[in-house]
RONU-53119 format. One line per 8 residues: number of its first residue (from 1); for each residue x, y, z of C-alpha. Coordinates in pm, 1 decimal. Example, Ala and Ser with C-alpha at 12.3 -4.5 7.8 and 13.67 -1.06 7.14 Angstrom:
% residues 2
1> 1230.0,-450.0,780.0  1367.0,-106.0,714.0
% end
This chain:
% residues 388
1> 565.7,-1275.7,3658.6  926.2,-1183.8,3785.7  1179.0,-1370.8,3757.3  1422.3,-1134.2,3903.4  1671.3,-1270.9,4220.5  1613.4,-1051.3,4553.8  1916.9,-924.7,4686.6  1984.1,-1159.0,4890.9
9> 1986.8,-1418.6,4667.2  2216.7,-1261.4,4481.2  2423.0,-1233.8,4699.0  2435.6,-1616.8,4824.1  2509.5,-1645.7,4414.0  2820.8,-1415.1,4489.3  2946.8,-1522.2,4804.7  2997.2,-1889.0,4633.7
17> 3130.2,-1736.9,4357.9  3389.7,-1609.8,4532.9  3464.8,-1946.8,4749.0  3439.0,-2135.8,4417.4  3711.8,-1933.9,4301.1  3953.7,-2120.7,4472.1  3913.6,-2452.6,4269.3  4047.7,-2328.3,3901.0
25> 3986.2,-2608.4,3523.4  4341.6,-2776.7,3642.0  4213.6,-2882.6,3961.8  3910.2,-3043.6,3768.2  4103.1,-3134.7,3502.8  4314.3,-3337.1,3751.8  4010.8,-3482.7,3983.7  3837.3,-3627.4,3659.4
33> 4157.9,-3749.0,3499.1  4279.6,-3946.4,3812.1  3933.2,-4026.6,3876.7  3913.4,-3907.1,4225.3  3665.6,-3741.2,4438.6  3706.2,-3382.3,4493.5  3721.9,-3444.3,4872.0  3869.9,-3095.2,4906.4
41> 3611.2,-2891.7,4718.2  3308.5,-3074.9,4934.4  3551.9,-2996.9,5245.5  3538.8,-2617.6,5184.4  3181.2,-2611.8,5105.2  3147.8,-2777.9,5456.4  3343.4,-2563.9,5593.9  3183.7,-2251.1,5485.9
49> 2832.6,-2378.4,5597.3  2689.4,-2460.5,5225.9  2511.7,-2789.8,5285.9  2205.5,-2807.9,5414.6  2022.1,-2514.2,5189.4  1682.7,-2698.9,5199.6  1671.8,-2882.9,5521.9  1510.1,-2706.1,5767.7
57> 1720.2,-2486.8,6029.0  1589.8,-2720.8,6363.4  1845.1,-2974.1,6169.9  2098.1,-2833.8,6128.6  1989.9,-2629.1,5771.6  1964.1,-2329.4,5574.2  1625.3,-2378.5,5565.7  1580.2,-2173.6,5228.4
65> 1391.6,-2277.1,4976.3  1444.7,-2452.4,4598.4  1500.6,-2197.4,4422.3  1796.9,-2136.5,4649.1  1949.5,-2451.7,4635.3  1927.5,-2453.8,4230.8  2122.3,-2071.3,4265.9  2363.6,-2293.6,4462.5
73> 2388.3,-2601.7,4228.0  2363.3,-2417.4,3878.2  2656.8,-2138.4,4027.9  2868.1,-2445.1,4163.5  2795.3,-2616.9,3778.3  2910.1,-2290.8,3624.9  3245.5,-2223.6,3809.1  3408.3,-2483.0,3594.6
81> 3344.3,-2772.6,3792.8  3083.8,-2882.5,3609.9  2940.6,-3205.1,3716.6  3189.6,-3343.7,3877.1  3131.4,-3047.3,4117.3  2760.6,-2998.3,4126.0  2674.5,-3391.1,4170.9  2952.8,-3503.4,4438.6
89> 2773.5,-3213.5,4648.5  2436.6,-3245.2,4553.9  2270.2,-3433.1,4839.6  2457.7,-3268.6,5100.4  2304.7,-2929.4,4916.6  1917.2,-3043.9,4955.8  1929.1,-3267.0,5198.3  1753.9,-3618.9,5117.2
97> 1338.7,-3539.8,5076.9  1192.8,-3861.6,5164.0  1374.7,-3787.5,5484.3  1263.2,-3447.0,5506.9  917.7,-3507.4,5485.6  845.4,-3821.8,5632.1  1130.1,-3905.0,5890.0  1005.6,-3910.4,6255.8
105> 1175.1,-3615.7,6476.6  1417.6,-3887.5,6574.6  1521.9,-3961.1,6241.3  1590.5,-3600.1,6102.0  1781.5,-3493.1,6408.5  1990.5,-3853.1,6369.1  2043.3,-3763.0,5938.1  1972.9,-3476.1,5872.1
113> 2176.2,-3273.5,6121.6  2535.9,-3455.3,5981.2  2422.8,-3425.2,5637.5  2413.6,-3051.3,5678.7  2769.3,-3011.0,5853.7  2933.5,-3232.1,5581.4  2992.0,-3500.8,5798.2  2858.6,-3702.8,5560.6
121> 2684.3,-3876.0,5257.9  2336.1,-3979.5,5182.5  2401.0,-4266.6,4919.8  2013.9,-4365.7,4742.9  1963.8,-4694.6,4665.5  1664.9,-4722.4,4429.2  1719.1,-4868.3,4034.7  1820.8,-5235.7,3983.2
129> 1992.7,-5423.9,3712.0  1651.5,-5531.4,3553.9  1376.0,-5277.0,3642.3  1497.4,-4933.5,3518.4  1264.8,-4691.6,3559.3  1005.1,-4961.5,3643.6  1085.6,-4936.1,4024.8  763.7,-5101.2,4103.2
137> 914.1,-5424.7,3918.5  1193.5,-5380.5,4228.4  1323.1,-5713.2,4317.5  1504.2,-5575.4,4610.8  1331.9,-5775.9,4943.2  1294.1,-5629.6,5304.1  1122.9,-5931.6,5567.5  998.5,-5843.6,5898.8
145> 1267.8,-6012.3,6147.5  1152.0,-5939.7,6494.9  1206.0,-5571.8,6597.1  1359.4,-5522.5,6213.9  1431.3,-5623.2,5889.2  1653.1,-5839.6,5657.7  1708.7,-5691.7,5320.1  1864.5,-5927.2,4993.2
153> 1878.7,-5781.8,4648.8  2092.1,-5562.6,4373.0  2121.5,-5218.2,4323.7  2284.8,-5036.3,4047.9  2415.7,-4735.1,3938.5  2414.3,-4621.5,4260.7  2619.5,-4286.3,4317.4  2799.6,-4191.8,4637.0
161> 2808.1,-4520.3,4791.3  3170.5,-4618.5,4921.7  3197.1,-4235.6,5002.6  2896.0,-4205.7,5202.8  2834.7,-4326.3,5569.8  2522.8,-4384.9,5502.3  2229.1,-4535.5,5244.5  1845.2,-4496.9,5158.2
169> 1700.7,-4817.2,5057.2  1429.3,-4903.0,4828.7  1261.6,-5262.7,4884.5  960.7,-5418.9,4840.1  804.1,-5542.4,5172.5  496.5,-5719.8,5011.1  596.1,-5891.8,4716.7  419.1,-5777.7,4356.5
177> 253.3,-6123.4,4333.7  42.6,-5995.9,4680.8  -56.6,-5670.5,4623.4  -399.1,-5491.5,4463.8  -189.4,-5237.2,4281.2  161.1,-5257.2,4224.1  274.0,-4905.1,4322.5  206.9,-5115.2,4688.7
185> 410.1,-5268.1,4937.5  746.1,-5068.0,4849.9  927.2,-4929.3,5165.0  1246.6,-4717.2,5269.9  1500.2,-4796.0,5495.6  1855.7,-4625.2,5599.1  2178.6,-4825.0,5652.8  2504.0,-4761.7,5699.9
193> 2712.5,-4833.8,5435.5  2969.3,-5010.1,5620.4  2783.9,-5295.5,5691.4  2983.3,-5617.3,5578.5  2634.8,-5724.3,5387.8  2755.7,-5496.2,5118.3  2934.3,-5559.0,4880.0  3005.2,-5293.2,4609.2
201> 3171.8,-5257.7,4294.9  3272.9,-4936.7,4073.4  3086.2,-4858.8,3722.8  3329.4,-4667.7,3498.0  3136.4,-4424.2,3342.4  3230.6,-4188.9,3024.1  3199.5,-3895.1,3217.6  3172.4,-3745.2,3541.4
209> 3500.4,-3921.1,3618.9  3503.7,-3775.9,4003.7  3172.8,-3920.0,4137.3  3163.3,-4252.0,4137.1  2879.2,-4485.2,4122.9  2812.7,-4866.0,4187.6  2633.0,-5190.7,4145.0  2577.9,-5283.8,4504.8
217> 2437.4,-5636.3,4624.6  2313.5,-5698.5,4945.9  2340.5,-6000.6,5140.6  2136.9,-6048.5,5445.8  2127.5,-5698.6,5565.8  1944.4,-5594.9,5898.7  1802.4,-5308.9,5956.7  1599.6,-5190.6,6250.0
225> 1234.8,-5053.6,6224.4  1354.9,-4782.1,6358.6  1550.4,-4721.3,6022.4  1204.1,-4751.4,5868.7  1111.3,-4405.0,5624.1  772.5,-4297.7,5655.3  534.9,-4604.2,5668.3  558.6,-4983.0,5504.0
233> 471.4,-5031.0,5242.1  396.7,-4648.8,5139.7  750.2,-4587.1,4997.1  651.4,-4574.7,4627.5  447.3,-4237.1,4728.7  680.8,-4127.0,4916.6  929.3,-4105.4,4688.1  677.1,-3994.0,4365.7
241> 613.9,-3648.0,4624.1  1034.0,-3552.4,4610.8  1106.5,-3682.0,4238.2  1014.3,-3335.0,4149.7  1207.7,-3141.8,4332.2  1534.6,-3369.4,4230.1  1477.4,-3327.0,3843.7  1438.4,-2918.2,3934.9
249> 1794.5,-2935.3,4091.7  1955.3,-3176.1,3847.7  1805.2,-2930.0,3526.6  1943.9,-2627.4,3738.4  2308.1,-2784.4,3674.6  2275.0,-2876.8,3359.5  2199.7,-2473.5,3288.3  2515.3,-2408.4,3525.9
257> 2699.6,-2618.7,3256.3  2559.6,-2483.3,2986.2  2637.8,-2170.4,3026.9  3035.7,-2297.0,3120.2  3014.3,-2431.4,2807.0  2911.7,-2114.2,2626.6  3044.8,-1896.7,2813.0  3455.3,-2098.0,2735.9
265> 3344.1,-2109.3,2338.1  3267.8,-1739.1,2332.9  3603.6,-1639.5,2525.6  3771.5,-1882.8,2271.5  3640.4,-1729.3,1934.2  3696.9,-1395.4,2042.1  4090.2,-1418.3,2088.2  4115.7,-1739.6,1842.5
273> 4218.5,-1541.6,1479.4  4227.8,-1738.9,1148.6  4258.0,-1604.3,778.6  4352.0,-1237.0,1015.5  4028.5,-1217.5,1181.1  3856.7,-1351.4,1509.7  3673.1,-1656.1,1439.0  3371.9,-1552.5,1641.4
281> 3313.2,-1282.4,1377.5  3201.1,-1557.2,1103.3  2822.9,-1640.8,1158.5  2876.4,-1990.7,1121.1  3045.1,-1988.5,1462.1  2812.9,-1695.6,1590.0  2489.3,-1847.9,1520.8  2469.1,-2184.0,1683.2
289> 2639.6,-2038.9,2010.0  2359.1,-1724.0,2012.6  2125.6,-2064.2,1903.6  2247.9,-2273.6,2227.4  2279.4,-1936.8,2428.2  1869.5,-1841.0,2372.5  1747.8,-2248.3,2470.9  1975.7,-2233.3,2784.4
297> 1785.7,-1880.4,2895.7  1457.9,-2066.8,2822.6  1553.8,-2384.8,2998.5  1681.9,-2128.1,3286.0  1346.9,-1987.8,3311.8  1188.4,-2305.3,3343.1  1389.9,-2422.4,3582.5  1307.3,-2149.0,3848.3
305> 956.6,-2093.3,3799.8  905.8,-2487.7,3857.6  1162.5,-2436.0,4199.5  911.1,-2167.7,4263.4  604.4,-2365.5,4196.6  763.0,-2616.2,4420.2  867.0,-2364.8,4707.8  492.1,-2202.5,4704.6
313> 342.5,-2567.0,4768.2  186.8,-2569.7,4413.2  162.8,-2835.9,4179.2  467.3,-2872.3,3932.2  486.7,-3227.9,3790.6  437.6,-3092.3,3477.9  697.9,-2800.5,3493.6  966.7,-3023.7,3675.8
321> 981.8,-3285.2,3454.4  957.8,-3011.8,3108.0  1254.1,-2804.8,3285.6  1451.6,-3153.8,3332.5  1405.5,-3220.1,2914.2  1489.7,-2857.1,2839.7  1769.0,-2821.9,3012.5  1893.7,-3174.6,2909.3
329> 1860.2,-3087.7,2552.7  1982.6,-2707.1,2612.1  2298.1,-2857.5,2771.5  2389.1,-3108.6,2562.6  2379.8,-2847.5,2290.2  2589.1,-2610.2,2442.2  2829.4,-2860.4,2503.3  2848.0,-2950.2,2172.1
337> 2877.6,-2655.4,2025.9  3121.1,-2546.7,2198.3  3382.8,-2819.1,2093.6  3277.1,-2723.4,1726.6  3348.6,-2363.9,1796.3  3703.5,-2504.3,1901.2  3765.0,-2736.5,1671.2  4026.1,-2974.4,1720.4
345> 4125.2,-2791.8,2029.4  3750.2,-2892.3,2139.3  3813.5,-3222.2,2144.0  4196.7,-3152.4,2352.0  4124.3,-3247.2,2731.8  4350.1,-2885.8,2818.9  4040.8,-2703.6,2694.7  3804.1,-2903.9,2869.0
353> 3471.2,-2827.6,2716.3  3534.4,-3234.5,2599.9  3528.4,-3270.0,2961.5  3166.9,-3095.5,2949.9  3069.9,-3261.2,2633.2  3099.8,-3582.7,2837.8  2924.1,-3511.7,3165.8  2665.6,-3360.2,2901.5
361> 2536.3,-3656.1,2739.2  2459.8,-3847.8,3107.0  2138.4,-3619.4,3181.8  1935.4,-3712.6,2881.2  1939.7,-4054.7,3027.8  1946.8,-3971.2,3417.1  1788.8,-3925.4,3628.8  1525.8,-4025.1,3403.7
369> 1542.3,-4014.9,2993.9  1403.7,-3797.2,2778.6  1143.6,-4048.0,2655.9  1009.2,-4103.2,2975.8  912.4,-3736.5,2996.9  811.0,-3754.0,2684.2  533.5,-4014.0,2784.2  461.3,-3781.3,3100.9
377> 393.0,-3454.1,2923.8  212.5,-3707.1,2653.0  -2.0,-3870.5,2898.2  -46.2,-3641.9,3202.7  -21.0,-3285.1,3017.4  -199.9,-3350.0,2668.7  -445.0,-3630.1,2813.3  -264.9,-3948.3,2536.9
385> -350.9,-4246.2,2628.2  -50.7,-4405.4,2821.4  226.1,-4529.6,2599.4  428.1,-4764.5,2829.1
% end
């Protein structure tokens, strides 16, 4: 097996190096200490045509595959804006999947194509307040009014929303008291985001300080069927066929940040000299940074050959959700270690692996924990008898 990059894909991995250049640690510093999008970072990346990686070229796409769009994600992760960079980007990179796959011509030409130019945001609208993970306990209701639909519920932790035009809904159209199984009767619907039915409010987060996210309600909302995602009441499946692609791309930033992380300590212990020699010469400082180095190249590996599992049409359940858990682990690692390698300066926001050390700790909780893929590999992989 050969994990090698073909030319060209190394040079897409160049060409956005180059670009990403532009946007130096003070500008990040800056966006995540003011809190603010980094409108002009996505406007460059618009500008030089690198949205759209996944979504087929008829709509305005790339129309490369995954393992391409993780090159762009992990690269974007690794230039120094972290997070912050790779996750205010990220649906405008891939596209949005249910849409993808189960929009009607009408419907990707309408989305997709301004979703590509960097028009616009996708904003997804599926946890709530008291289901979790458990989004077949959704609470979220859509009723058949006429030619459409009225929509009343609570989403949270919702990213993207007051920046994007324009939101993918997760309801229930049959209610869970009325259907055989309970993975039934869950639909998807796009609105815009304008719509005076919302009404939103900011979650301040730890980290990731320049993407914000929400606790939406919705009051009354109508959407038409033609806003309708693949078919009612299907929605649950639809979105279990593009979860794995998501946790490929989100574990391909985490490895982008990793290796930030790393790659900051090492230039730090080389030039930092105490008792007249380099710190980086003392094992104590060399060994956990080879340690975090040698789990981020594993978690790399993983990473592409499940976006290559994916891209071939093969199964990768499995591999998705055990390169999401490596790379969460391998990141938050790395990030660690490097503010130990630096000491008190670690922990100075001027040498921003802090920064990193934050954003770090959010993916072994999103955008689903560590224990969850723990019961996966438990139940699906080693055949356990289900634990939840």
């Amino acid at each position: 097996m050969d994990f090698k990059f073909t030319p060209e894909q190394e040079m897409l991995r160049t060409e956005l190096h180059n670009l990403l250049t532009r946007f130096d640690d003070r500008y990040w510093r800056e966006k995540d200490d003011k809190w603010e999008f980094p409108q002009e970072f996505f406007q460059a990346l618009a500008e030089h045509e690198w949205f759209g990686i996944t979504i087929p070229r008829e709509y305005g796409g790339a129309g490369l595959g995954l393992v391409e769009g993780c090159i762009v994600t992990e690269e974007i992760a690794r230039s120094g804006a972290g997070f912050n960079g790779a996750m205010a980007v990220h649906t405008n990179v891939f596209g949005i999947e249910p849409v993808i796959k189960y929009g009607t011509e009408e419907q990707k030409q309408r989305f997709l194509g301004p979703i590509a130019r960097g028009e616009t945001m996708m904003a997804v609208a599926i946890t709530e307040p008291d289901a979790g993970f458990d989004t077949t306990s959704i609470r979220t209701r859509a009723k058949k009014d006429g030619k459409g639909y009225i929509l009343n519920g609570r989403k949270t932790f919702l990213s993207r929303f007051k920046e994007s035009k324009t939101v993918l809904i997760v309801a229930r159209t049959t209610s869970l008291e009325e259907v055989s199984k309970k993975t039934q009767g869950i639909s998807l619907f796009v609105a815009e985001t304008d719509d005076p039915a919302f009404e939103a409010h900011r979650i301040k987060f730890a980290g990731r300080h320049s993407v914000p996210s929400y606790e939406v309600s919705i009051d009354n909302l109508y959407v038409p069927e033609e806003n309708l995602i693949g078919q009612e009441g299907q929605g649950f499946y639809h979105l279990l066929n593009v979860l794995n692609p998501e946790r490929i791309s989100v574990a391909a930033e985490c490895v982008g940040l990793g290796r930030l992380a790393i790659e900051k300590a090492v230039k730090y212990t080389k030039e930092r000299v105490i008792f007249g020699r380099p710190i980086g010469m003392n094992q104590a400082i060399q060994f956990p940074l080879a340690e975090a180095h040698m789990k981020l190249e594993a978690a790399r590996m993983m990473v592409y050959h499940a976006a290559h599992l994916y891209d071939s049409g093969e199964p990768c359940g499995a591999e998705a959700n055990m390169a999401k858990f490596l790379a969460a682990e391998a990141v938050y690692q790395a990030c660690d270690t490097a503010v130990q390698a630096l000491g008190g300066h670690g922990y100075a926001m001027e040498q921003d692996v802090e920064r990193y050390w934050r954003e770090a700790r959010l993916t072994r909780i999103a955008p689903i924990s560590q224990e969850m893929i723990l019961n996966f590999v438990g139940e699906k992989v080693l055949g356990l008898p289900r634990s939840y």
